[in-house]
GUDRENFI-571269 format. One record per residue (C-alpha): x, y, z; residue in three letters. Coordinates in nm, 2 decimals, always signed. Layout:
<lovexs>
<lovex><east>X</east><north>Y</north><up>Z</up><res>ALA</res></lovex>
...
</lovexs>
This chain:
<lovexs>
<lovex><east>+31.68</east><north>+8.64</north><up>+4.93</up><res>UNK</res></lovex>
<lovex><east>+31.74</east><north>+8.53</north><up>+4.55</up><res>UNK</res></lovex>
<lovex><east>+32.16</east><north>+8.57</north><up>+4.60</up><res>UNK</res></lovex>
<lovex><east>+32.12</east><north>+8.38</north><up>+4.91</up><res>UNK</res></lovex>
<lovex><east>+31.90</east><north>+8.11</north><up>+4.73</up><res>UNK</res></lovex>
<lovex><east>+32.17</east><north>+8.12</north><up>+4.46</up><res>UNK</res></lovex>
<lovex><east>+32.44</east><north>+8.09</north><up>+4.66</up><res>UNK</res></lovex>
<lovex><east>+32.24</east><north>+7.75</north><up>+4.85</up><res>UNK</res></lovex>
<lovex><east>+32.23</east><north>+7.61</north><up>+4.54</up><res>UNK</res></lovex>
<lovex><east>+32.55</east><north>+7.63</north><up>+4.40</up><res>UNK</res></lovex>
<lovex><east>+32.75</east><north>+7.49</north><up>+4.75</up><res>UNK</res></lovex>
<lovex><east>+32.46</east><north>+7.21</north><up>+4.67</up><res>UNK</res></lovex>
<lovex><east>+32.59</east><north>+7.18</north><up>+4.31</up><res>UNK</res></lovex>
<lovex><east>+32.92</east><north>+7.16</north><up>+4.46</up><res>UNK</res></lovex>
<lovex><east>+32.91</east><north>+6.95</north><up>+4.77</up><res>UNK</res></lovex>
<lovex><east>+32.68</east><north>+6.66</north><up>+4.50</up><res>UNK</res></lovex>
<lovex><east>+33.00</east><north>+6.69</north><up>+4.26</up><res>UNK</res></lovex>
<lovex><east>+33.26</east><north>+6.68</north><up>+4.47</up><res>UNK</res></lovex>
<lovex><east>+33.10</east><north>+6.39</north><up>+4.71</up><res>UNK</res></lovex>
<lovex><east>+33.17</east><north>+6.15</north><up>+4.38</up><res>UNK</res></lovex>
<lovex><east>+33.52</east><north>+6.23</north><up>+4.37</up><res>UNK</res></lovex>
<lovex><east>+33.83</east><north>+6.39</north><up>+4.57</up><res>UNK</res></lovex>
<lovex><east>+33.98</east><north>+6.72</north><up>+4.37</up><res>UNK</res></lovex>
<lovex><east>+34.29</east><north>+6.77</north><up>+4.36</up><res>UNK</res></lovex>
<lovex><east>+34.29</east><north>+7.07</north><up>+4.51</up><res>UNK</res></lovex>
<lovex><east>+34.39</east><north>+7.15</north><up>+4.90</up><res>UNK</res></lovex>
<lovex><east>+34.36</east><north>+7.32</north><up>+5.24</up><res>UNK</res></lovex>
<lovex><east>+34.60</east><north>+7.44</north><up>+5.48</up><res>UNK</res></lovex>
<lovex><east>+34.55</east><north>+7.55</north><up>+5.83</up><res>UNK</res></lovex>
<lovex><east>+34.67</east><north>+7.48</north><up>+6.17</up><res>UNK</res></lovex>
<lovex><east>+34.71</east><north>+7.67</north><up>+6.53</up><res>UNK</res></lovex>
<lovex><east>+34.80</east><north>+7.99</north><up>+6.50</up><res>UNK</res></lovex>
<lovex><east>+35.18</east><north>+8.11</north><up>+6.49</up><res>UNK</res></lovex>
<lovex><east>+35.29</east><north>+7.70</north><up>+6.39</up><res>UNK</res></lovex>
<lovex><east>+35.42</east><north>+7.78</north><up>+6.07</up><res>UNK</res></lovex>
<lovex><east>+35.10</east><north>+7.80</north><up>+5.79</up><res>UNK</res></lovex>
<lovex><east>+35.22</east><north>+8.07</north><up>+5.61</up><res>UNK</res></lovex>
<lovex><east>+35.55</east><north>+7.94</north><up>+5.58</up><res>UNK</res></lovex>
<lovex><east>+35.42</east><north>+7.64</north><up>+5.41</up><res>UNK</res></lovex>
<lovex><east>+35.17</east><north>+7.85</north><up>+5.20</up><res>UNK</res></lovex>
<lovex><east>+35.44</east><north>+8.05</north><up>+5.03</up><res>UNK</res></lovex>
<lovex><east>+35.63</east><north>+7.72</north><up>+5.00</up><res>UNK</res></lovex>
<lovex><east>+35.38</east><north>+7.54</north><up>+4.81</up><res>UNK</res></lovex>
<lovex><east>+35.36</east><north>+7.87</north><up>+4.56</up><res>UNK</res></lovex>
<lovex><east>+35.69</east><north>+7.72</north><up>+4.41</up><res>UNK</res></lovex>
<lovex><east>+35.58</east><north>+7.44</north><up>+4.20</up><res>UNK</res></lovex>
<lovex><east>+35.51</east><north>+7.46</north><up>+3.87</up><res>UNK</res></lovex>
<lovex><east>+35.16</east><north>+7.33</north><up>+3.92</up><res>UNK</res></lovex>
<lovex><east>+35.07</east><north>+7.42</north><up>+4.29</up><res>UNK</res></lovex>
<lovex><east>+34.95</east><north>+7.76</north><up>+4.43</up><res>UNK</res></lovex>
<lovex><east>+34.84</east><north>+7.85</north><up>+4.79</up><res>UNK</res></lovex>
<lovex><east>+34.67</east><north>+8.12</north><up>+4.90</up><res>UNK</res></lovex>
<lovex><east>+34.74</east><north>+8.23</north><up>+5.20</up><res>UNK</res></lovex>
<lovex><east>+34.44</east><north>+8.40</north><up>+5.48</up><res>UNK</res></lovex>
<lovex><east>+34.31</east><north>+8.56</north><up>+5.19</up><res>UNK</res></lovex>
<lovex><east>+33.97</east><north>+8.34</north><up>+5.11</up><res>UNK</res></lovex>
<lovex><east>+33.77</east><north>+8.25</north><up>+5.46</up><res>UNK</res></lovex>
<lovex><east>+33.46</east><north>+8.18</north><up>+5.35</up><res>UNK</res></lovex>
<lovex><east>+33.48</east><north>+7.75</north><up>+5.32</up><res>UNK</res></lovex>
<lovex><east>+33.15</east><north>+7.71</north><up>+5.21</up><res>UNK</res></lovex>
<lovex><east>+33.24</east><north>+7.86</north><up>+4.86</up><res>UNK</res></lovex>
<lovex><east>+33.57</east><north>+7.74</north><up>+4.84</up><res>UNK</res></lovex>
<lovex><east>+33.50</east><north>+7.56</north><up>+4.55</up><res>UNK</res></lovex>
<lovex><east>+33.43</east><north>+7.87</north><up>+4.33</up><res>UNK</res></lovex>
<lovex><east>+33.74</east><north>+8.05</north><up>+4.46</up><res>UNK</res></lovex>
<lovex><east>+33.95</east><north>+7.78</north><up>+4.36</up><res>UNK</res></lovex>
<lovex><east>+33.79</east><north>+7.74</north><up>+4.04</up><res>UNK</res></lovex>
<lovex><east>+33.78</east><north>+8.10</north><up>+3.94</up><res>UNK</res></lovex>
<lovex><east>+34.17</east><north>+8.18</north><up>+4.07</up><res>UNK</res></lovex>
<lovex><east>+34.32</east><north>+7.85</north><up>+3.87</up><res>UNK</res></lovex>
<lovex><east>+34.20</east><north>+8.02</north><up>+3.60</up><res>UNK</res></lovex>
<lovex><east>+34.38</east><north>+8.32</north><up>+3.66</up><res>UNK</res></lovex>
<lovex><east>+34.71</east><north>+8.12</north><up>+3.75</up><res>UNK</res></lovex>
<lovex><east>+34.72</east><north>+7.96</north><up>+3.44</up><res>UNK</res></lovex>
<lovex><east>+34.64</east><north>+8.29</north><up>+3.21</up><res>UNK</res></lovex>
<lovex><east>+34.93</east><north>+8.47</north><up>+3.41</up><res>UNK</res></lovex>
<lovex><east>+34.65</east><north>+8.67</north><up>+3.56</up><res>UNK</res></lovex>
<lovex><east>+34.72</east><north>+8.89</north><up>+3.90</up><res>UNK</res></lovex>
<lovex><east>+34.59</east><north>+8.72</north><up>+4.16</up><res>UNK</res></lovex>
<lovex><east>+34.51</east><north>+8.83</north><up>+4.56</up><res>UNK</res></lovex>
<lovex><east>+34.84</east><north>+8.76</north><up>+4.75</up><res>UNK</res></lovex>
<lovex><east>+34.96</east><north>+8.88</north><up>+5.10</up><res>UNK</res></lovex>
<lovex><east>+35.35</east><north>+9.02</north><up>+5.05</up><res>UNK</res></lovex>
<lovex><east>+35.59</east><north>+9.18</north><up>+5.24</up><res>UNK</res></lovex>
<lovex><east>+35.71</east><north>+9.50</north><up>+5.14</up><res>UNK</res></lovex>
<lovex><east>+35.99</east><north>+9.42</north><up>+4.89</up><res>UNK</res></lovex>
<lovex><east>+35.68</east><north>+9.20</north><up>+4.68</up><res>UNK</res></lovex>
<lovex><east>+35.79</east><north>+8.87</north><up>+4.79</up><res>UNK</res></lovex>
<lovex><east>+35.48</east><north>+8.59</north><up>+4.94</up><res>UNK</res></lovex>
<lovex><east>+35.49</east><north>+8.67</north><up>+5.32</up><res>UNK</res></lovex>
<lovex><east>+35.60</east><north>+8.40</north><up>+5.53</up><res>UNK</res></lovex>
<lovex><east>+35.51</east><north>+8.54</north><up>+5.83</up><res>UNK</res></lovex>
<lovex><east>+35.23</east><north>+8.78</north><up>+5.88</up><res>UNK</res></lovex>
<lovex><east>+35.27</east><north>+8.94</north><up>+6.21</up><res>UNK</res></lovex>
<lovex><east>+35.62</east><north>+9.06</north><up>+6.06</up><res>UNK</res></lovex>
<lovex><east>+35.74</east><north>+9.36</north><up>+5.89</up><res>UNK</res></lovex>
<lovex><east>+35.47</east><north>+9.59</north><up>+5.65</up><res>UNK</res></lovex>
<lovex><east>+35.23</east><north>+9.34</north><up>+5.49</up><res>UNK</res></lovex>
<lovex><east>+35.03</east><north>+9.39</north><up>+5.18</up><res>UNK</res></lovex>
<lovex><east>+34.68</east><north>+9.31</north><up>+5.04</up><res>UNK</res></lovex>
<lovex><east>+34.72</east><north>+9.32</north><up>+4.67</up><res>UNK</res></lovex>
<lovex><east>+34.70</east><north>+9.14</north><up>+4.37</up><res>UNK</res></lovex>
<lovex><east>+35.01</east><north>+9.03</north><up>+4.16</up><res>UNK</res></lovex>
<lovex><east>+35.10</east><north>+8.83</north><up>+3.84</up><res>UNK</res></lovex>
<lovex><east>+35.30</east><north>+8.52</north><up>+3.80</up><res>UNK</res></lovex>
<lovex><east>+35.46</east><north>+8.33</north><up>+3.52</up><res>UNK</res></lovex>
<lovex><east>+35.17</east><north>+8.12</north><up>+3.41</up><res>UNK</res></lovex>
<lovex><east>+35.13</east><north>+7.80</north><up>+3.58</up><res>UNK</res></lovex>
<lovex><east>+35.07</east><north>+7.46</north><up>+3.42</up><res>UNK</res></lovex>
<lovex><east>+34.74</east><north>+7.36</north><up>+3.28</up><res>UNK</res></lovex>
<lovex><east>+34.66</east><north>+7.08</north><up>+3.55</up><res>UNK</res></lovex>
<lovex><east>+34.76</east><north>+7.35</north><up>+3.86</up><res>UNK</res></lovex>
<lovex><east>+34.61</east><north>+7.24</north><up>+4.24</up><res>UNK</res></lovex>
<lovex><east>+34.53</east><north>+7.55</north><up>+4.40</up><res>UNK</res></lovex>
<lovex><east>+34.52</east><north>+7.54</north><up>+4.81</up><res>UNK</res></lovex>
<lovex><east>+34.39</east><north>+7.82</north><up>+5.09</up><res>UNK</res></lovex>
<lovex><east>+34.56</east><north>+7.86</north><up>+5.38</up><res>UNK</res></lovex>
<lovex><east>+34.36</east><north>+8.02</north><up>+5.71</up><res>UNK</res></lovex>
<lovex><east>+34.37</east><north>+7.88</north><up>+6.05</up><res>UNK</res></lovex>
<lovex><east>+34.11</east><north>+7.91</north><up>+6.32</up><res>UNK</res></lovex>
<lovex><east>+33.86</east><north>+8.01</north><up>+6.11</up><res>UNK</res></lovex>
<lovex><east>+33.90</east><north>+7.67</north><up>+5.88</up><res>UNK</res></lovex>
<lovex><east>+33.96</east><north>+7.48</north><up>+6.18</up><res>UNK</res></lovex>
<lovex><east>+33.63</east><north>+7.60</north><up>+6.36</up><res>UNK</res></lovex>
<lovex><east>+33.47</east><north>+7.45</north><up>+6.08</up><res>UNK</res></lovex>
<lovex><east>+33.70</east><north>+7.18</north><up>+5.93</up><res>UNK</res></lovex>
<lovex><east>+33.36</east><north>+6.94</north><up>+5.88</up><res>UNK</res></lovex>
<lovex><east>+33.22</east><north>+7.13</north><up>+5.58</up><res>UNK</res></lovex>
<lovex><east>+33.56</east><north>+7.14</north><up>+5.44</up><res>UNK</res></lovex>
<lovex><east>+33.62</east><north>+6.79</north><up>+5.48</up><res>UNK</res></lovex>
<lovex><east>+33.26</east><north>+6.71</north><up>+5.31</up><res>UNK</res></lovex>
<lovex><east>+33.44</east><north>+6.87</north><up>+4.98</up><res>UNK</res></lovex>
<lovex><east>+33.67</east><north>+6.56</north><up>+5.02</up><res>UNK</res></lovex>
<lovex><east>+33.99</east><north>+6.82</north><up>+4.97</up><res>UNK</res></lovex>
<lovex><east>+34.30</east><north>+6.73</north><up>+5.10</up><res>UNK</res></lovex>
<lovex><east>+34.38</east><north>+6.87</north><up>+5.43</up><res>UNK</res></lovex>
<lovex><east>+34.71</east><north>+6.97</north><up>+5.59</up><res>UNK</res></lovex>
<lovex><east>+34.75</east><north>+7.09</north><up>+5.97</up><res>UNK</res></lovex>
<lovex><east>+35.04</east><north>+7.25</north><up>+6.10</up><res>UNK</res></lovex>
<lovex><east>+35.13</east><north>+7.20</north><up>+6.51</up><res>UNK</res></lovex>
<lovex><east>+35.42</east><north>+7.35</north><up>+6.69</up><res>UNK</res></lovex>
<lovex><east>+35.55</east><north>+7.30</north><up>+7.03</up><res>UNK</res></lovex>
<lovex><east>+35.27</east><north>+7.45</north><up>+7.24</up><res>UNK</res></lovex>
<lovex><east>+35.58</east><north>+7.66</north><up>+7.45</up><res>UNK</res></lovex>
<lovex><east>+35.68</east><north>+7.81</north><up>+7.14</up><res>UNK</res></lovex>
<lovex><east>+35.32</east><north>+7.90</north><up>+7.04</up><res>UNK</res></lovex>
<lovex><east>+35.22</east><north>+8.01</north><up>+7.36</up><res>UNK</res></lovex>
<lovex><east>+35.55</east><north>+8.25</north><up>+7.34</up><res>UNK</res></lovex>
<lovex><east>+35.53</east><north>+8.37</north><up>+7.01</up><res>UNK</res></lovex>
<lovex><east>+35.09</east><north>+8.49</north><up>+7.13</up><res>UNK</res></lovex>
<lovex><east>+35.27</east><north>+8.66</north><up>+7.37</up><res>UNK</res></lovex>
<lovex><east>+35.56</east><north>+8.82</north><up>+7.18</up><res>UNK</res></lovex>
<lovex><east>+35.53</east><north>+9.19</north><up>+7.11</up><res>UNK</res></lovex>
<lovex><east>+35.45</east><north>+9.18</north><up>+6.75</up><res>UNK</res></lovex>
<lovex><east>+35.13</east><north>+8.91</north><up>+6.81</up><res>UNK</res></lovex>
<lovex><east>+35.00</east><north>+9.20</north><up>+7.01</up><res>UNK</res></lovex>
<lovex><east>+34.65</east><north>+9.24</north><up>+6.77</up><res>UNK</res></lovex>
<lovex><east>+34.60</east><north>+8.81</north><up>+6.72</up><res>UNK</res></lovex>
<lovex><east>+34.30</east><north>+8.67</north><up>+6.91</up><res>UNK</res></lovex>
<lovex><east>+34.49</east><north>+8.42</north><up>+7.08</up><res>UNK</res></lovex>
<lovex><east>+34.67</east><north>+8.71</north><up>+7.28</up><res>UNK</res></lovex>
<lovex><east>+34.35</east><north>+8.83</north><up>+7.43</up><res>UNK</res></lovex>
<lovex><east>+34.16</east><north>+8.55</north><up>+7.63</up><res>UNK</res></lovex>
<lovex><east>+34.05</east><north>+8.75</north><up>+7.95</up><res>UNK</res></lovex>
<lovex><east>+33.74</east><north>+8.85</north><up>+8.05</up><res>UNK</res></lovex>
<lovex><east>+33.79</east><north>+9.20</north><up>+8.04</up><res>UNK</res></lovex>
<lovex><east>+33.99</east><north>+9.20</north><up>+7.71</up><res>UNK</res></lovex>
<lovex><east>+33.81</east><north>+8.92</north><up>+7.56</up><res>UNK</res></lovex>
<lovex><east>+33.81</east><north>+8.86</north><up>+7.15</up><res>UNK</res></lovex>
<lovex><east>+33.50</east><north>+8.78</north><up>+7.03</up><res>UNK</res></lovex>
<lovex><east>+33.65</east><north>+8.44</north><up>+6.88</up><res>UNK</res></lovex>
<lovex><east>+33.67</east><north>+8.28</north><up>+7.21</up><res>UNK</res></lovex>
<lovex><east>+33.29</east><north>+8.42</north><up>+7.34</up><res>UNK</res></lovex>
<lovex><east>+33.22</east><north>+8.01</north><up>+7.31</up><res>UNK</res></lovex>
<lovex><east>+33.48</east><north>+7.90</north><up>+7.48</up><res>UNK</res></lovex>
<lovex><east>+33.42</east><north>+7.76</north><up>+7.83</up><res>UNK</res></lovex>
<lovex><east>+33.80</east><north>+7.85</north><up>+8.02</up><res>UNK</res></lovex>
<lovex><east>+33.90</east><north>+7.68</north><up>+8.37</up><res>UNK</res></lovex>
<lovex><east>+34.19</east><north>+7.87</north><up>+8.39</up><res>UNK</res></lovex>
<lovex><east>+34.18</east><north>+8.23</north><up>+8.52</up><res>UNK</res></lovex>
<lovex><east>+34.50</east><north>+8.31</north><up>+8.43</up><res>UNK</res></lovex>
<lovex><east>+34.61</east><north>+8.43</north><up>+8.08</up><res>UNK</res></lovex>
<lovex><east>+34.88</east><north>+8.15</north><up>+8.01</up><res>UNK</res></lovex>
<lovex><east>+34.66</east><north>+7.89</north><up>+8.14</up><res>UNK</res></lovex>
<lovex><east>+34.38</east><north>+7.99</north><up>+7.91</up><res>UNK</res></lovex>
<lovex><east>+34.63</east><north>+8.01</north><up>+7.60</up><res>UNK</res></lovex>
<lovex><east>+34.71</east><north>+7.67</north><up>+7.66</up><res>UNK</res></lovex>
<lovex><east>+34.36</east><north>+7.54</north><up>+7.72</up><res>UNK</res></lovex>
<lovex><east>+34.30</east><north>+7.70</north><up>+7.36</up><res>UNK</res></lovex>
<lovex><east>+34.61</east><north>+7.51</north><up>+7.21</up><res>UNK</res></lovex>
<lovex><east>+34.49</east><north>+7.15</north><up>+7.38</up><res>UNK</res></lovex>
<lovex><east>+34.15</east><north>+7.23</north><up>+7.17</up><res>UNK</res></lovex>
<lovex><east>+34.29</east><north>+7.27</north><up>+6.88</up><res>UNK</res></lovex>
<lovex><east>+34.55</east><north>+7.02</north><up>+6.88</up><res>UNK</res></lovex>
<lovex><east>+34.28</east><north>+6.79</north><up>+7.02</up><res>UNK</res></lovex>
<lovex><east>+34.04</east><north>+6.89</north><up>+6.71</up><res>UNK</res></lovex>
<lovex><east>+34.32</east><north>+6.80</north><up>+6.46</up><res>UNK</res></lovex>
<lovex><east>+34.41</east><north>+6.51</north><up>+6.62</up><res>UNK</res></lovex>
<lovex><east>+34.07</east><north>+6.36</north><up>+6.61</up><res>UNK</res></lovex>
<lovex><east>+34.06</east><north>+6.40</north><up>+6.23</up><res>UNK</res></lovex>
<lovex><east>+34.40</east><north>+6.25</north><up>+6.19</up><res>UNK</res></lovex>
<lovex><east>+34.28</east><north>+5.97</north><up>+5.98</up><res>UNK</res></lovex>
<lovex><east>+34.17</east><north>+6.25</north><up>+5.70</up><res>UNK</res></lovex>
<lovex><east>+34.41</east><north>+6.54</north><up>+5.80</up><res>UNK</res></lovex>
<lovex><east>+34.77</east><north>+6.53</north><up>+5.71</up><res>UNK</res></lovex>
<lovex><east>+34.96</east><north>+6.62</north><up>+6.05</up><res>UNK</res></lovex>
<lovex><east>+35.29</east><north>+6.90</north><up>+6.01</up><res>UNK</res></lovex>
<lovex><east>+35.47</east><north>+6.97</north><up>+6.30</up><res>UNK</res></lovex>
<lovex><east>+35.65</east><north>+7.30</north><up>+6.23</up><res>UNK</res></lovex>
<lovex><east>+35.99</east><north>+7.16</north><up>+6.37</up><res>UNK</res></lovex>
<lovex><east>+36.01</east><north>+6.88</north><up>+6.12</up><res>UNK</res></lovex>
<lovex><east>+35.95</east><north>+7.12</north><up>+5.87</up><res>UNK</res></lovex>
<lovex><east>+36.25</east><north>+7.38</north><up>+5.97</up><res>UNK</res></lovex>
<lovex><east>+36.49</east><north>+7.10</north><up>+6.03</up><res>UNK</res></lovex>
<lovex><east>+36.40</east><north>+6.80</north><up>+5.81</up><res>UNK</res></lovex>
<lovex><east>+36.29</east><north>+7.00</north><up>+5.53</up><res>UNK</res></lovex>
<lovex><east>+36.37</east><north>+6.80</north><up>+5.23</up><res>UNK</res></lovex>
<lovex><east>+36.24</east><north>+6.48</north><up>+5.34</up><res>UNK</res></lovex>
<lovex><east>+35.87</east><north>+6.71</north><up>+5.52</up><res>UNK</res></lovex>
<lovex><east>+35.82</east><north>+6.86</north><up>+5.16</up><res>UNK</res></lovex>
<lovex><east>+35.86</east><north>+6.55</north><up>+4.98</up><res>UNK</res></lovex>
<lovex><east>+35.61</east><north>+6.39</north><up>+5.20</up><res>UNK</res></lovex>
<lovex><east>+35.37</east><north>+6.73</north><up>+5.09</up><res>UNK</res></lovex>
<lovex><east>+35.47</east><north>+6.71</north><up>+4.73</up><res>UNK</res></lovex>
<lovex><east>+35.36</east><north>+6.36</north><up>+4.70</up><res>UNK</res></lovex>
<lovex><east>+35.04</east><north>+6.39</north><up>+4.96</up><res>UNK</res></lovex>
<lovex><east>+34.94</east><north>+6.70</north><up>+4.71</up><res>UNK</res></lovex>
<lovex><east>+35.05</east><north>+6.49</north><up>+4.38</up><res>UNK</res></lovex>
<lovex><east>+35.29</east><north>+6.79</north><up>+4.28</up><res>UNK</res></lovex>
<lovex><east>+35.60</east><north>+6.80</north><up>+4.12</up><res>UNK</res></lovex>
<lovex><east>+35.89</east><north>+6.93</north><up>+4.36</up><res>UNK</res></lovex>
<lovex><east>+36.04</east><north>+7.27</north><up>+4.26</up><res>UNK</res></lovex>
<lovex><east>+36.39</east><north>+7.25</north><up>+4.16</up><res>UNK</res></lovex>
<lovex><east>+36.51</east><north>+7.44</north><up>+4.44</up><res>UNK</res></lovex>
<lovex><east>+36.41</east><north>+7.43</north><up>+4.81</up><res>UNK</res></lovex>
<lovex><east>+36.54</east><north>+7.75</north><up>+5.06</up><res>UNK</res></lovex>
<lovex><east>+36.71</east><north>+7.72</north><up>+5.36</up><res>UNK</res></lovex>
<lovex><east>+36.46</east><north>+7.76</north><up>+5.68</up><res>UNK</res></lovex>
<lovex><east>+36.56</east><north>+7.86</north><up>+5.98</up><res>UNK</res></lovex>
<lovex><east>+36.38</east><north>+7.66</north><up>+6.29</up><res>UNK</res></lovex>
<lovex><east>+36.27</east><north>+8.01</north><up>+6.56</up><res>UNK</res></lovex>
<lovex><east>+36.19</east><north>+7.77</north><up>+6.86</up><res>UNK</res></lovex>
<lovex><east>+36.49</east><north>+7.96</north><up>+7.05</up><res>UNK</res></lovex>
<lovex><east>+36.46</east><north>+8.04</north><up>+7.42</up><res>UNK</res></lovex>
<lovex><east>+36.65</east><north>+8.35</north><up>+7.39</up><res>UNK</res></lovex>
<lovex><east>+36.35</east><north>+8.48</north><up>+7.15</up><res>UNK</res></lovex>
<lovex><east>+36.10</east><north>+8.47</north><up>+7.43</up><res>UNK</res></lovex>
<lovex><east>+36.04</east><north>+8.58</north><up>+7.82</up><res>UNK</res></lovex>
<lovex><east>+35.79</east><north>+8.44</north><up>+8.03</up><res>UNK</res></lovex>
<lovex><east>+35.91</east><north>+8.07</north><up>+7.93</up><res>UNK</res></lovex>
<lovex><east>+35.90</east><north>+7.89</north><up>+8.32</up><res>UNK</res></lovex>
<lovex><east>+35.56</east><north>+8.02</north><up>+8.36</up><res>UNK</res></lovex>
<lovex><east>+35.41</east><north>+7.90</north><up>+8.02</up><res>UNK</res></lovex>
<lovex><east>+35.66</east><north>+7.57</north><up>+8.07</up><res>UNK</res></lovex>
<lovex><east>+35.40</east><north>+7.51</north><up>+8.35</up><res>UNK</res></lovex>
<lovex><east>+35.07</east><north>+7.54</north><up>+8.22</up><res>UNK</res></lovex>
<lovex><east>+35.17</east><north>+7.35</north><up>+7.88</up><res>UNK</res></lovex>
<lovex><east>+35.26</east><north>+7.08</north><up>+8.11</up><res>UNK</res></lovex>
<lovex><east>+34.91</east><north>+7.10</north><up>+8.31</up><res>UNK</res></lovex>
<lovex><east>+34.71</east><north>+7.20</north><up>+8.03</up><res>UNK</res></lovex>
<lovex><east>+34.84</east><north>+7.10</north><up>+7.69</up><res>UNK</res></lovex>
<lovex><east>+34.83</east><north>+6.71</north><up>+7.74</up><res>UNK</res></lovex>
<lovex><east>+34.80</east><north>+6.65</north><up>+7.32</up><res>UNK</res></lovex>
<lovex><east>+35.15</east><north>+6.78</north><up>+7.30</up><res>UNK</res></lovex>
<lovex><east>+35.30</east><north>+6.40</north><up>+7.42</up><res>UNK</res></lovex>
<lovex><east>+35.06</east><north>+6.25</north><up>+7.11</up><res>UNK</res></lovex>
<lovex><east>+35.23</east><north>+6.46</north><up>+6.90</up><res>UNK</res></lovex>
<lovex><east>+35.57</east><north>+6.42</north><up>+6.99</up><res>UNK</res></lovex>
<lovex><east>+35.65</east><north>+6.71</north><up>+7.23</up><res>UNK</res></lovex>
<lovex><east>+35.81</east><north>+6.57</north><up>+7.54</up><res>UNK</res></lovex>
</lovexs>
């Protein structure tokens, strides 16, 4: 009762401060599969930006993490990361061995933003972390490729690969579905999302994942200057996985994106 009190009181402390003026600090999310870690591990390049990426999920307390792991970043400190096996940030998290654990840097300039990165669960409840005033990025991709990659082999265990109603995750309990069928239900779950962001454009800084692979220099400058960070002096070489030969099923999820994912046009996917 009194750490539950506690708690109250300090996202009341927060919510008062941060109501007077915009930190500088960020959030990342998007529909799943669209390129969010990708970005997160990007933005971990700057001298004086860090992201953390689907490690911190709870946005009513976002404030605290960020303020207690900036800390860390500037003393050199480790710090909770996701990496692939070889130690690097993961840029994908359905691929290869990923680890939980924490990690040092070289210490990071005194003025660092600090970001989180998770998707449906920030999404689901983007209104209290707009009412910090953060900034807010949200990454789209072509609902085909989306759709494929749920349905890819190694998405097997995401949420958005089981939507029927004997194999139901308990994310989508709320959802009301018209479709009956698997695809069409994926897709209905896309056109949600996409609608969500869409309606929040005005505060939400829109990425489509494509413009990101193959306009990169000119997406990240966009970011850099959105964030107010100072580009690294390097950028790597992306490679854009919206390739037909990568998936199966594509005529059949062609379809219901086309009956069901009518944001896509609003976003620029013809």
């Amino acid at each position: 009762m009194a750490s539950d009190l506690a708690l109250r009181l300090l996202v009341l402390y927060y919510r008062t401060r941060f109501a007077l003026v915009r930190p500088a600090d960020f959030v990342l999310t998007g529909i799943p599969r669209s390129g969010t870690s990708l970005l997160s591990a990007l933005l971990c390049e700057p001298e004086d930006c860090f992201c953390f990426n689907e490690i911190f999920y709870d946005p009513m307390t976002l404030p605290y993490f960020f303020a207690r792991e900036k800390k860390r970043l500037i003393l050199g400190e480790p710090v909770p990361v996701k990496m692939d096996a070889d130690g690097s940030l993961t840029t994908d998290t359905m691929e290869g061995e990923i680890v939980v654990a924490r990690k040092s840097f070289p210490p990071k300039r005194k003025g660092v933003i600090v970001g989180s990165n998770v998707n449906i669960p920030y999404l689901d409840r983007l209104d209290e972390i707009l009412a910090y005033r953060y900034r807010v990025i949200a990454l789209v991709r072509d609902p085909v490729y989306t759709l494929a990659s749920w349905n890819s082999a190694k998405t097997e265990m995401l949420p958005e690969a089981h939507v029927m109603d004997d194999d139901m995750n308990p994310r989508w309990n709320g959802m009301r579905f018209d479709s009956t069928d698997r695809v069409g239900r994926q897709a209905e779950i896309w056109e949600h999302y996409a609608r969500l962001i869409l309606d929040l454009r005005d505060r939400v800084k829109i990425i489509r994942y494509e413009s990101l692979c193959d306009g990169q220099q000119a997406t990240l400058e966009t970011i850099y200057q959105y964030l107010g960070v100072t580009p690294p002096p390097q950028t790597r070489d992306l490679k854009n996985m919206n390739v037909d030969s990568r998936f199966s099923g594509l005529d059949r999820i062609r379809a219901a994106v086309a009956e069901r994912c009518l944001s896509r046009q609003v976003l620029g996917y013809h």
